[in-house]
C-alpha positions in Angstrom: 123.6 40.0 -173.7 125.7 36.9 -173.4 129.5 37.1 -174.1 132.2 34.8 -174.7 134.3 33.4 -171.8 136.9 32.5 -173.7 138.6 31.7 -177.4 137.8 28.3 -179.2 136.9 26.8 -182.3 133.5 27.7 -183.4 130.8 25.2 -183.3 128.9 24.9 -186.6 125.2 25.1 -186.3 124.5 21.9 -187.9 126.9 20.4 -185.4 125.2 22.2 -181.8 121.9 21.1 -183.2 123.1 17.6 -183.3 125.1 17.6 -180.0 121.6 19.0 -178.2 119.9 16.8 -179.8 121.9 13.7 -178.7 121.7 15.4 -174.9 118.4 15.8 -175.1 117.8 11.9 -176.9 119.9 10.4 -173.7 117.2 12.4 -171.2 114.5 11.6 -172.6 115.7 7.6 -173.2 116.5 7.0 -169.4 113.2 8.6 -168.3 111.3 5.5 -169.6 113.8 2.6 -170.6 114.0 2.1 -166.7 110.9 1.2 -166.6 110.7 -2.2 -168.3 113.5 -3.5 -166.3 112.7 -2.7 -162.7 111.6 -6.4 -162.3 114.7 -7.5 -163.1 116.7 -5.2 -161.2 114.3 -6.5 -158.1 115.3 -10.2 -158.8 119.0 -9.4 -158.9 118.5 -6.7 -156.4 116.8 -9.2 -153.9 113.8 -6.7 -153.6 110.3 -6.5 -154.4 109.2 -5.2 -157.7 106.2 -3.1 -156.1 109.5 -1.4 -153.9 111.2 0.0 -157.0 109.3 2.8 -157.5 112.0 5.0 -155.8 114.5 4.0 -159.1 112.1 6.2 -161.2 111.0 8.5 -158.7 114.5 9.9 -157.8 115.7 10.9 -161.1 112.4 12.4 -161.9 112.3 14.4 -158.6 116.2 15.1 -158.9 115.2 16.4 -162.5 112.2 18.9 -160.7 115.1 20.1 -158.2 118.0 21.0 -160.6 115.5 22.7 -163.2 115.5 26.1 -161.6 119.1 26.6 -161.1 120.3 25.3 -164.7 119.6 28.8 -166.6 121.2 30.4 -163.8 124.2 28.4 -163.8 124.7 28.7 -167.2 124.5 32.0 -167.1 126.6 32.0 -164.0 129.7 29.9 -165.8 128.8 29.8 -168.6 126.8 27.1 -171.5 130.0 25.1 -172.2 130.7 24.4 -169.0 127.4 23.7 -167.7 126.5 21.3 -170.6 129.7 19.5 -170.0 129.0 19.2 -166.1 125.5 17.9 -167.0 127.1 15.2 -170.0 129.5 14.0 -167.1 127.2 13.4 -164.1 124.8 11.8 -166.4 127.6 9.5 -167.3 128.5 8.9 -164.0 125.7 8.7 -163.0 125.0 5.9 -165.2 128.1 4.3 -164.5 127.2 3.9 -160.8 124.1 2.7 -161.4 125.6 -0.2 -163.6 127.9 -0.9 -160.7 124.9 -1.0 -157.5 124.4 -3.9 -155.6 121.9 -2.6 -153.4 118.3 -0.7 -154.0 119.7 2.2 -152.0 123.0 2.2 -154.2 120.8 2.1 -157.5 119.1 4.9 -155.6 121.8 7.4 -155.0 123.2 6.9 -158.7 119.4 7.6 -159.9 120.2 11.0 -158.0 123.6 11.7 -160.0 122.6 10.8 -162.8 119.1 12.7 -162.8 121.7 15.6 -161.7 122.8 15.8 -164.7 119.9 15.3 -167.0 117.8 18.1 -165.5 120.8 20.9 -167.3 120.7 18.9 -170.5 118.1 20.2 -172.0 117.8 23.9 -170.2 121.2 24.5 -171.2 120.9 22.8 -174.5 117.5 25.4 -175.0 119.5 28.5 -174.1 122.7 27.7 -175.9 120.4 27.3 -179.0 118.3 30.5 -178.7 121.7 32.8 -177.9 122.9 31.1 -181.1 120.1 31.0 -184.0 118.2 34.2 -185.2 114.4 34.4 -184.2 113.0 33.5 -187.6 115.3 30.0 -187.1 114.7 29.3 -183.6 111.6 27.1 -184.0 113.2 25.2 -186.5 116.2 24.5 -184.8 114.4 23.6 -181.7 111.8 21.0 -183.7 115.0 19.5 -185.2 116.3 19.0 -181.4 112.4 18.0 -180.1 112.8 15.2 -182.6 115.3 13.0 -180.9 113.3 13.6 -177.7 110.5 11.9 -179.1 112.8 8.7 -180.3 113.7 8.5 -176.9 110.3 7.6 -175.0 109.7 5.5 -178.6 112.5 2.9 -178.2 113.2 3.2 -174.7 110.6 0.3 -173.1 111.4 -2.0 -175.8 115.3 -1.5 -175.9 115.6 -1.7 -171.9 113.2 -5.1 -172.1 115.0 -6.2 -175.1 118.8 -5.4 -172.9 117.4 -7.3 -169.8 117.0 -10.5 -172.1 119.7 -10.7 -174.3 122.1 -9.4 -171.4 121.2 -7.7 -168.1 119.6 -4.9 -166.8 123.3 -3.1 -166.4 123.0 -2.5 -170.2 120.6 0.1 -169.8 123.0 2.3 -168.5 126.0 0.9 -169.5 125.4 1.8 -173.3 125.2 5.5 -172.4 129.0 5.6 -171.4 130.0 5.7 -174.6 127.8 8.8 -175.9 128.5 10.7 -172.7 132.4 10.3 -173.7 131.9 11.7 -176.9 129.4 14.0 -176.2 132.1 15.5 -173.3 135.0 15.8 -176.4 132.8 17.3 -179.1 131.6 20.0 -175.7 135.0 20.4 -174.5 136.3 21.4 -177.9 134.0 22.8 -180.2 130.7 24.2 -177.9 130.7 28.2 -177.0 131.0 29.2 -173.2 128.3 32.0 -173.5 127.9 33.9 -170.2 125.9 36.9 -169.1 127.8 39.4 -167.8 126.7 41.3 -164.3 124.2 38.6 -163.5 122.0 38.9 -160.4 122.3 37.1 -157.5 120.5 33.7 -157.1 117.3 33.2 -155.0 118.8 30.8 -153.0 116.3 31.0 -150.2 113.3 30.6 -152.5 115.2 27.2 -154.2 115.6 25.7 -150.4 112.1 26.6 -149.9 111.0 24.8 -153.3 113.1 22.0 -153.0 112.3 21.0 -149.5 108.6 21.1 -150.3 109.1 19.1 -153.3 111.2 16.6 -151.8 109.1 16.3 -148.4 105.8 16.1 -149.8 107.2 13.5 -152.5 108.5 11.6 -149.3 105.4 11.6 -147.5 103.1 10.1 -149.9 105.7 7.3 -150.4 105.3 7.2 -147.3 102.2 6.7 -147.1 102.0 3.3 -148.7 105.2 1.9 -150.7 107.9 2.9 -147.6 104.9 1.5 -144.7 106.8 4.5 -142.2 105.2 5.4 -139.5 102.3 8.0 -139.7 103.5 10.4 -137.6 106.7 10.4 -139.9 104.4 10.4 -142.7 102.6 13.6 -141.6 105.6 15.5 -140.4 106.9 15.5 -143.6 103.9 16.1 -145.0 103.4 19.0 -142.8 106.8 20.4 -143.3 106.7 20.1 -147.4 103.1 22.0 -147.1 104.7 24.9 -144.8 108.1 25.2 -146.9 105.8 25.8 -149.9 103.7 28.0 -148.1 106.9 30.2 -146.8 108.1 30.0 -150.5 105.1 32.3 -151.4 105.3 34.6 -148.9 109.0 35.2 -149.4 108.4 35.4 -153.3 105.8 38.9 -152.7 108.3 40.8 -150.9 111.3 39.4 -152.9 112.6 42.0 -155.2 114.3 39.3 -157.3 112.4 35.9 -156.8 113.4 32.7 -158.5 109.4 32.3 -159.8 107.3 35.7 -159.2 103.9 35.3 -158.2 103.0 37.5 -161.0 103.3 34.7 -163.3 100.4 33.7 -162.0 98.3 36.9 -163.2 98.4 35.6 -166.1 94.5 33.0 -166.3 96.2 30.6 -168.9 99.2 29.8 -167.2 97.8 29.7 -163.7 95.4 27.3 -165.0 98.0 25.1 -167.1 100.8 24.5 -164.5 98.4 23.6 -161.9 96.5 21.5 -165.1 99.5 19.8 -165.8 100.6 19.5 -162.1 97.3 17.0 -161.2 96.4 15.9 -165.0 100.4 14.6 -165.2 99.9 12.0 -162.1 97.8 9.8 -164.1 100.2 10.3 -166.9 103.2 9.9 -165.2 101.8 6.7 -163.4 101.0 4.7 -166.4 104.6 4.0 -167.9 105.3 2.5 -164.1 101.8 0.6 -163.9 101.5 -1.0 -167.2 105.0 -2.7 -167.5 104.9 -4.2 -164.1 101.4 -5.0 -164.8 102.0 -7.2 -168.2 105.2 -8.6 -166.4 103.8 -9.6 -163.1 100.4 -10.2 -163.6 99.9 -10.7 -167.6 103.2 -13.1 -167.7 104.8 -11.2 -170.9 108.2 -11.1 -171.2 110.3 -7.7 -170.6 111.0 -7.5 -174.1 107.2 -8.4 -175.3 106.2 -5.5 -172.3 108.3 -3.1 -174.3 106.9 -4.2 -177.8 103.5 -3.6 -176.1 104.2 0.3 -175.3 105.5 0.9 -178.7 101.6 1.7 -180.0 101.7 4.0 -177.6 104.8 5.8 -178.6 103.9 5.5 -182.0 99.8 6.7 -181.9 101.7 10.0 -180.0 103.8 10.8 -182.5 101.1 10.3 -185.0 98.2 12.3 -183.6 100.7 15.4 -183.6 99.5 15.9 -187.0 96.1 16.4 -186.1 96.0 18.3 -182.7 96.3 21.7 -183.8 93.9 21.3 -185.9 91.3 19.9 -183.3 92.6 22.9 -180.7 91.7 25.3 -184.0 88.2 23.8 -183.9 87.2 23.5 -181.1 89.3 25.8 -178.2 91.5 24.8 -175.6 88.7 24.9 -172.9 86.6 22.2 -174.5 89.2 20.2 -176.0 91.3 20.0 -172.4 88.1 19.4 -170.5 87.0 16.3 -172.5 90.0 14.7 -173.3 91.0 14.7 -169.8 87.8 13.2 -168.7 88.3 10.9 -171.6 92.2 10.5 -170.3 90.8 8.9 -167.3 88.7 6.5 -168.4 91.3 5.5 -170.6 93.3 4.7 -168.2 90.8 3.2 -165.7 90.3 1.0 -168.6 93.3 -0.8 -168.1 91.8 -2.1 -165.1 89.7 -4.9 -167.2 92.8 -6.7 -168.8 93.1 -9.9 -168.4 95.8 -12.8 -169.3 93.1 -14.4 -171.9 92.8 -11.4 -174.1 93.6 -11.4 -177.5 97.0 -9.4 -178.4 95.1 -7.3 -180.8 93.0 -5.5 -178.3 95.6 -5.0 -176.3 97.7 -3.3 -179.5 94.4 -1.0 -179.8 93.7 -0.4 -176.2 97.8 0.8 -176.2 97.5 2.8 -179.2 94.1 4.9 -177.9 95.8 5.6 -175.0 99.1 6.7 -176.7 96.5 9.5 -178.9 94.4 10.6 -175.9 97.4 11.2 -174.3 99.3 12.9 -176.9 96.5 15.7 -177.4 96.8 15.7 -173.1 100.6 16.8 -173.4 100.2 19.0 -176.6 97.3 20.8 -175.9 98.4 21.9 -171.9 101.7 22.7 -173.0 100.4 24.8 -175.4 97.9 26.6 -173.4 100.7 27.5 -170.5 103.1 28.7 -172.4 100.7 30.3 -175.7 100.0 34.3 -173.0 103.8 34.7 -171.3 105.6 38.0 -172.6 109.2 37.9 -173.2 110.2 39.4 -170.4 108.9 35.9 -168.4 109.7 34.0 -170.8 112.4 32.7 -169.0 111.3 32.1 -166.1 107.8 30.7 -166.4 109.2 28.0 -168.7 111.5 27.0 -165.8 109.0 27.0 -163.5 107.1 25.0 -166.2 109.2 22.3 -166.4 110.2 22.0 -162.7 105.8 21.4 -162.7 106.0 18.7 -165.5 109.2 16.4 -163.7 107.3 16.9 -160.1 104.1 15.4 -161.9 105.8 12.6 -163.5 107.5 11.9 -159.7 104.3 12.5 -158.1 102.6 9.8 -160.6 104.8 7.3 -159.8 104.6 7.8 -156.4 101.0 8.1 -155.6 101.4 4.9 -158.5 103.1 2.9 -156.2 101.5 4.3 -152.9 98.3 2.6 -154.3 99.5 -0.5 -155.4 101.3 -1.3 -152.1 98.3 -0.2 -150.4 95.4 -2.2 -152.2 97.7 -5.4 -152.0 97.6 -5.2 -148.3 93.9 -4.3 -148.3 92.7 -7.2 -150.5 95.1 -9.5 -149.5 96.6 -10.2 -152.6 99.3 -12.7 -153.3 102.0 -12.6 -156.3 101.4 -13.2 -160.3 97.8 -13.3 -161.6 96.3 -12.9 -157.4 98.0 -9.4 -157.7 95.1 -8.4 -160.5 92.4 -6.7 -158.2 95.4 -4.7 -156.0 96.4 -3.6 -159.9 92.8 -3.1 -161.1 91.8 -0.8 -158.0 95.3 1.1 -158.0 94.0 2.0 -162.0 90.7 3.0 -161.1 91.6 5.1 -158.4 94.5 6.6 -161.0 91.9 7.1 -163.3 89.5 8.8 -161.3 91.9 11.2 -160.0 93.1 12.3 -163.4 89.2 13.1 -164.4 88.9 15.2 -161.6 91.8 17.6 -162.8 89.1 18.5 -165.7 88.0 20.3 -163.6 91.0 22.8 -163.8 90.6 23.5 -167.1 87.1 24.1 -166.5 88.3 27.4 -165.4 89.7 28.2 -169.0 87.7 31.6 -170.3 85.6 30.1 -173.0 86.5 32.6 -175.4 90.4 31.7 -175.2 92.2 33.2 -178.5 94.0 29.9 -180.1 97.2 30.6 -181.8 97.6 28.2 -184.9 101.2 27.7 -184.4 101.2 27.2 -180.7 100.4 23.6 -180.1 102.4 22.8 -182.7 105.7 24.6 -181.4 105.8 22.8 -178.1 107.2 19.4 -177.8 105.2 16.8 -175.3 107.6 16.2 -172.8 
């Protein structure tokens, strides 16, 4: 039962809704209005734009690492002063990152400010559920799920449109201003909720888990965009591999692990994280391919780029409306194995753009993908989550969205990894002779992301399909 730490002015509902919401809107914005400007930040940087990869990668991985200690720390010190930590690293974070003047500097800001966003939204969650009734909760939450989904919709263009009529330092320089007031309306209104006699951490298991994320992220950089040496390369490829490996071992005969093995008893979930895990590398790779591709290659403009993934944003939010429908129909088995097959020739269809191509197909292409990939989020979400009891309800949705962050960093990774190494294969020079190192990089992508069908293959045919349950899950 969470208690009080201290007296203050209650928060209304109306006004925690909104003050999640606009936590979770700045998350979700600086997970994608990054990604339009990264060729800018290389020319002012003095880098090359394939080498920026590490700008996305190290909030997204940062995100993956801090995930599994937010509820605890909340719970720990309580909601108000765990949400107001997160609102000022975040802002901090984006303050240093206005202010690098090197790669690595942009880098280490990406870190502080990822810091932050990964208790945003955990703490957000929990400070909502320990504050609305059960029969409210899923309301309140789609209310908070919607700014979430402006984010990702306005974040290429804004960041292309910044870069233009400014620089690139406005992408973080506008969220200064919300993360000061945000801090106030925390500091003074927001309960500090705690739960008394709380166990002790699994610190042990976090090392373990954040070393193998970190180390096998590292490696395949490694392995192409960084050009370290292979032994480096398959030490810490080795090392990430083992940590995970001790990780499981020490969760069995842990009385109190951070994520019990038993989660994995349970056939839907097992098969969704690992789904997501895999299926979320193509997905994660395509808001890091497709701007650099139209910039680079294509010759748009960052702003036109950032017009160009709005179908995207927009076809998402649109075929909502119809995927629980379809999941009614037809099952989460077949629908997840054929839209992810057709995921990945969606996106190894991006491989036969060219510069001459009329700006219509290009909206369509966009827009297809944006759906197919929509029903992709909706429908794994929804079939991880749809058979955990109450009792791990906590901590398989941690361990959920630790899974969704690493596949995002893993995307842009392997992303990058490709690209870098398909340039040096083929021999590829800049602009439009950098076409056939992007053209194989989205094959490959694509191939990859059709194999993970084959995860979901492992569904049980006769899976029950709750009507409400893609619905109730947001697609981030």
């Amino acid at each position: 039962m969470a208690t009080p730490d201290h007296a203050h002015r209650p928060l209304s509902p109306r006004a925690l809704l909104w003050l999640v919401a606009i936590g979770f809107f700045m998350q979700t914005l600086d997970s994608t209005i990054v990604n339009t400007a990264l060729p800018a930040m290389a020319r002012s940087l003095g880098e090359s734009p394939l080498r920026m990869q590490m700008v996305v990668v190290a909030y997204a991985l940062t995100m993956a690492v801090i995930i599994p200690a937010s509820g605890w720390l909340a719970d720990r010190f309580g909601t108000q002063r765990i949400f107001l930590l997160a609102i000022v690293l975040f802002t901090l974070g984006s303050a240093a990152c206005a202010a690098s003047g090197s790669l690595n500097q942009l880098i280490a800001a990406r870190v502080l400010q990822g810091t932050g966003g990964a208790m945003l939204l955990p703490v957000g969650r929990l400070t909502v559920l320990r504050n609305f009734p059960n029969e409210q909760f899923l309301a309140a939450m789609s209310f908070v799920a919607i700014p979430g989904l402006i984010g990702p919709l306005i974040g290429p263009t804004l960041g292309g449109w910044l870069v233009e009529v400014a620089s690139w330092h406005w992408i973080f320089l506008i969220n200064l201003p919300v993360g000061l007031i945000g801090a106030i309306v925390t500091l003074r209104l927001m309960p500090n909720q705690r739960t008394p006699d709380i166990g002790r951490f699994d610190l042990g298991g976090y090392l373990l888990l954040t070393v193998a994320m970190v180390a096998i992220s590292l490696s395949l950089d490694g392995m192409g965009a960084l050009s370290w040496a292979r032994t480096l390369v398959v030490l810490l490829l080795v090392i990430g591999l083992a940590a995970l490996a001790a990780y499981w071992l020490h969760a069995l005969k842990s009385p109190a692990p951070l994520f019990s093995p038993a989660l994995f008893a349970i056939a839907s979930y097992r098969v969704g994280v690992l789904g997501n895990l895999f299926a979320r590398i193509g997905s994660g790779a395509m808001p890091f391919l497709l701007p650099l591709l139209m910039q680079l290659v294509m010759g748009f403009s960052p702003a036109q780029a950032g017009m160009l993934m709005l179908p995207v944003a927009l076809a998402s939010m649109a075929t909502k409306r119809v995927v629980t429908r379809i999941i009614t129909r037809w099952g989460y088995r077949r629908v997840l194995v054929t839209n992810t097959l057709l995921l990945g020739v969606m996106i190894a269809g991006f491989a036969l753009m060219t510069p001459e191509q009329p700006l219509l197909l290009r909206i369509v292409q966009m827009a297809l993908f944006g759906a197919v990939n929509s029903m992709q989020f909706t429908a794994m979400n929804a079939v991880t989550l749809k058979d955990l009891a109450p009792a791990r309800a906590a901590s398989g949705n941690s361990l959920f969205s630790m899974v969704q962050m690493l596949g995002m960093s893993l995307g842009v990774t392997c992303a990058a990894a490709l690209l870098h190494a398909f340039t040096a294969w083929l021999q590829t020079g800049a602009g439009a002779d950098a076409l056939p190192a992007f053209r194989a990089a989205l094959v490959l992508i694509g191939v990859m992301t059709m194999a993970s069908a084959a995860i979901f293959w492992q569904l049980d045919r006769g899976t029950p399909v709750r009507s409400s349950a893609a619905a109730a899950v947001d697609e981030t």
